[in-house]
Every structure is written in structure tokens, then in C-alpha cells.
C-alpha positions as CSV (number, residue, x, y, z in Angstrom):
1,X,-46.4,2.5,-218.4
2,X,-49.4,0.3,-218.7
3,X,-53.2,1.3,-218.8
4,X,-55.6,-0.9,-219.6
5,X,-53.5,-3.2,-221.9
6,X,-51.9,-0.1,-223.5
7,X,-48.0,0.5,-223.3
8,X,-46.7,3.8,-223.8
9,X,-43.0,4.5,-224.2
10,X,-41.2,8.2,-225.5
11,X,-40.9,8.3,-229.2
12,X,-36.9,7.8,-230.3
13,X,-36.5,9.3,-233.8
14,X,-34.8,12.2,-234.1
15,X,-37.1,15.1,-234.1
16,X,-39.8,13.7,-231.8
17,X,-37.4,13.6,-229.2
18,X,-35.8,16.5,-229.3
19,X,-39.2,18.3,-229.1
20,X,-39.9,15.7,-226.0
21,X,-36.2,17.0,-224.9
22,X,-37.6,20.7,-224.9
23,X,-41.3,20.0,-224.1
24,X,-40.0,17.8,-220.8
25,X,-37.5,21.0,-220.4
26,X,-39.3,23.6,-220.5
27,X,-42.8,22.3,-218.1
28,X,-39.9,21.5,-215.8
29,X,-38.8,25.0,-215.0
30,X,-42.5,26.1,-215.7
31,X,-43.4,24.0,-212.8
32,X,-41.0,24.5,-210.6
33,X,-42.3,28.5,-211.1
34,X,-46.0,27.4,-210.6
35,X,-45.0,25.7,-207.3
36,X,-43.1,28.9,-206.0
37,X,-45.7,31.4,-207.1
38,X,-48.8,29.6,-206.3
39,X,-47.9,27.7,-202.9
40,X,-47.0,29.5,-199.6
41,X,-43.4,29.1,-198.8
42,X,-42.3,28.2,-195.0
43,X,-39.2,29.1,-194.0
44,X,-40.1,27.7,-190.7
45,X,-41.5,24.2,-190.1
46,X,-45.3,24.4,-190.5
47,X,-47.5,21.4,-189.4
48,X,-49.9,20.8,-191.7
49,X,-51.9,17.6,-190.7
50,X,-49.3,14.7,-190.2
51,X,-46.5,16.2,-191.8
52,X,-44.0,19.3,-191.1
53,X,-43.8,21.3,-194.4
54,X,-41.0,23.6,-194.8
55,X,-40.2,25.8,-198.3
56,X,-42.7,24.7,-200.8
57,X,-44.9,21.5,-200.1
58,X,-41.7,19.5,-198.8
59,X,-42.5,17.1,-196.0
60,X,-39.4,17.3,-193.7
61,X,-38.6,16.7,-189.8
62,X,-38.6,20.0,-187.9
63,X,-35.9,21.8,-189.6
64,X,-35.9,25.5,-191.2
65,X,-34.3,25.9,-194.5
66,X,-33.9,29.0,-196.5
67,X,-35.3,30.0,-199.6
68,X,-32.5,28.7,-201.9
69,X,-32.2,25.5,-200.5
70,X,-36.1,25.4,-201.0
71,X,-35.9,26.2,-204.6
72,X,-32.8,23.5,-205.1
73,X,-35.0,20.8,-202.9
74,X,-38.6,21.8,-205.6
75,X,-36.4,21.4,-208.5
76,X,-35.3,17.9,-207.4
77,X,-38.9,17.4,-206.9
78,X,-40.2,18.4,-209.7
79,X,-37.6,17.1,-211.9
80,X,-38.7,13.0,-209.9
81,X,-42.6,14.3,-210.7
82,X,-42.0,14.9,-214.0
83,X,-39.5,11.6,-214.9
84,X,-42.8,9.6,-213.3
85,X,-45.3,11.4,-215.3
86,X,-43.3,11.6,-218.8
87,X,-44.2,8.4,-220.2
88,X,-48.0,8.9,-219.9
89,X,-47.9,12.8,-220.5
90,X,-46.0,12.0,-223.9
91,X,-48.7,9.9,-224.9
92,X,-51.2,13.2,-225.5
93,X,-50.5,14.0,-228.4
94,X,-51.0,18.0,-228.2
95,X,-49.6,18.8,-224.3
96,X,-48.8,22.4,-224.1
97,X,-46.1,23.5,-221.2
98,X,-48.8,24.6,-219.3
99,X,-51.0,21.6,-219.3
100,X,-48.2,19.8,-218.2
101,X,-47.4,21.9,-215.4
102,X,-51.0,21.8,-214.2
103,X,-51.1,17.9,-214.4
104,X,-47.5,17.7,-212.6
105,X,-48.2,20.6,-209.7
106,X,-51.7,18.5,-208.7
107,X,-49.2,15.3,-208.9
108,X,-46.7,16.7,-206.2
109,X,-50.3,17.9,-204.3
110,X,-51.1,14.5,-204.0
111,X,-48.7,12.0,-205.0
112,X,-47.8,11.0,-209.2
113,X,-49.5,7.5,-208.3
114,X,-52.8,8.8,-207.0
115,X,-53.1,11.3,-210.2
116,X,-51.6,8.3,-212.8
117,X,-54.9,6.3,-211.0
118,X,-57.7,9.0,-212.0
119,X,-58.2,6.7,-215.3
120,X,-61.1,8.9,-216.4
121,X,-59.0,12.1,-216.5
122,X,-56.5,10.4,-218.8
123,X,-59.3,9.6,-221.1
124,X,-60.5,12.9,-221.5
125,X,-57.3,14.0,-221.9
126,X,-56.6,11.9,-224.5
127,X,-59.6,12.9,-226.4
128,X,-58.3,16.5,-225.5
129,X,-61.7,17.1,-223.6
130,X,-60.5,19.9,-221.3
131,X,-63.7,20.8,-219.5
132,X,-64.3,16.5,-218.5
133,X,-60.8,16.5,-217.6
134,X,-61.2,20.0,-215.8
135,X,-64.2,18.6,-213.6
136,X,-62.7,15.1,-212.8
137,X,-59.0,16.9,-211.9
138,X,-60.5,20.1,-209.8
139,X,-64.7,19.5,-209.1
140,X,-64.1,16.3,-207.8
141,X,-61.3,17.5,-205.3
142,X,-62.1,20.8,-204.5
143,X,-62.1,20.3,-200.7
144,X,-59.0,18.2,-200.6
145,X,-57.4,20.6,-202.8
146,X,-58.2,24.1,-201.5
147,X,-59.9,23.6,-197.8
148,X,-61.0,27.4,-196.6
149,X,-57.7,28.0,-197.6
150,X,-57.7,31.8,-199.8
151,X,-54.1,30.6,-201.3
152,X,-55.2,27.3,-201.9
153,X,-58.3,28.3,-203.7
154,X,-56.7,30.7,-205.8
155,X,-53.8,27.9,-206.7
156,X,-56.7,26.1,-207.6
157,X,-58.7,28.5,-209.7
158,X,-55.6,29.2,-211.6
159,X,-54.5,25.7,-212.3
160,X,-57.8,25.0,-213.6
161,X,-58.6,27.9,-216.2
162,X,-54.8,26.2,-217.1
163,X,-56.0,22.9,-217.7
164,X,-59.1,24.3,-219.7
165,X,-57.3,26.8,-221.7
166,X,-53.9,25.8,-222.3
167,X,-52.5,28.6,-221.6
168,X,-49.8,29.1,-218.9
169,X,-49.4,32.7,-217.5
170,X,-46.3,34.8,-218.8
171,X,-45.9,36.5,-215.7
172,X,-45.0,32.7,-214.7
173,X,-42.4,32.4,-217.1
């Protein structure tokens, strides 16, 4: 990925990538988790705006689906998300599961390209500058991200004490 004249590529020798091997693994599944407990699920389509939601934030046609062929559809998901994101998340240098999950979750919110654009909240993440990064990633948004929405706003508030703290919730895991 290029930013600004930089080019960022995973790390090859041996034990760099087998922690990128675990680290990629392991906010995978974490987010996949995040997505399930922290967004409503529809088993029935939902119109939300332009789109028909069904299971957990998929935009679909007007079809039902049940909650395992939700969870197999967000791991797919998540799985794209995260192969999109890797090569700039690898770049910062002490990513913890759970600030990878937050980063990813607000990516499938509103699209890996829009979030790989915020150019300011990769340099405060970069210079591991949680709170800047906190306020450019959730103040800046708040309305697009939560509405009047109770969920939403809670999803929100959790993601960003996250992001701030590093810390992802066990009952999560």
C-alpha cells in the first residue's frame, strides 16, 4: 500500500510472520465476535436507508437467512476486511487484537477505502496517539456512526474506550 510516498509490505522472516500469522488470526475471529455482539442481527430483511440488511451489516436483495448462514457470510466478510487492511495495520508497530478489531469493525461500517483515506488517523496511530486517533475515528463521526440509535451508540462507546485502551473485552473472546 502507498501513503504519501511510503510503501508498506508484511515482514517475511520467520518469526515476524508467524506473529503476523497469529496477530491477523486471532483479530479475525475477534472481529467477527465484535460484529455479532455489538450489531443487531436481522433475520429478516431490514431497510436501512438504500440498502436491505439481513444477519449482521450484509447488504443483500430481500432475502431472509438464518443465523448460521449470517455468521458464515461475516466471516467471509471480515476475513476480505482484514486481507484489505493487513498491509497498513502491520505497519504499527504495537497493534493489539483489539485495536485491530476496532479499526476493521469501523471498516465494514463504512467501507476499508473510506477508513484507509482518514490519513490523519493513521498518523496518530503510528505515533500510537490513541486519544487523536480516538477523536478523528469516533468524534468526527459520531452521527454517521450511531444516529439516535441506543445499539449503535453503545457499539460505539465500546469500540472507542477499545481504540484508547487497547484492551478488547474477554467476554468477547
Amino acid at each position: 500500500m502507498n501513503d504519501e510516498g511510503r510503501t508498506y509490505q508484511v515482514r517475511e522472516d520467520g518469526d515476524v510472520s508467524a506473529r503476523a500469522e497469529r496477530l491477523f488470526k486471532a483479530t479475525e475471529a475477534a472481529l467477527v465476535k465484535s460484529v455479532m455482539k455489538l450489531e443487531r442481527f436481522h433475520e429478516k430483511p431490514f431497510q436501512k436507508g438504500q440498502d436491505w440488511l439481513a444477519g449482521w451489516l450484509w447488504k443483500i436483495s430481500r432475502v431472509g437467512v438464518s443465523k448460521a448462514v449470517a455468521e458464515l457470510q461475516l466471516t467471509e466478510e471480515a476475513r476480505d476486511v482484514m486481507r484489505i487492511l493487513w498491509p497498513r495495520l502491520w505497519t504499527l508497530s504495537d497493534l493489539t487484537v483489539g485495536r485491530g478489531v476496532v479499526i476493521a469493525h469501523v471498516a465494514m461500517l463504512f467501507g476499508p477505502d473510506v477508513l484507509l483515506a482518514q490519513r490523519d488517523f493513521w498518523r496518530a496511530m503510528e505515533a500510537r496517539d490513541y486519544e487523536s486517533a480516538h477523536d478523528i475515528l469516533f468524534l468526527h463521526q459520531w452521527a454517521e456512526l450511531t444516529g439516535n440509535d441506543p445499539v449503535a451508540i453503545k457499539r460505539t462507546l465500546t469500540l472507542a474506550r477499545v481504540l484508547r485502551t487497547g484492551d478488547f473485552p474477554e467476554s468477547f473472546l
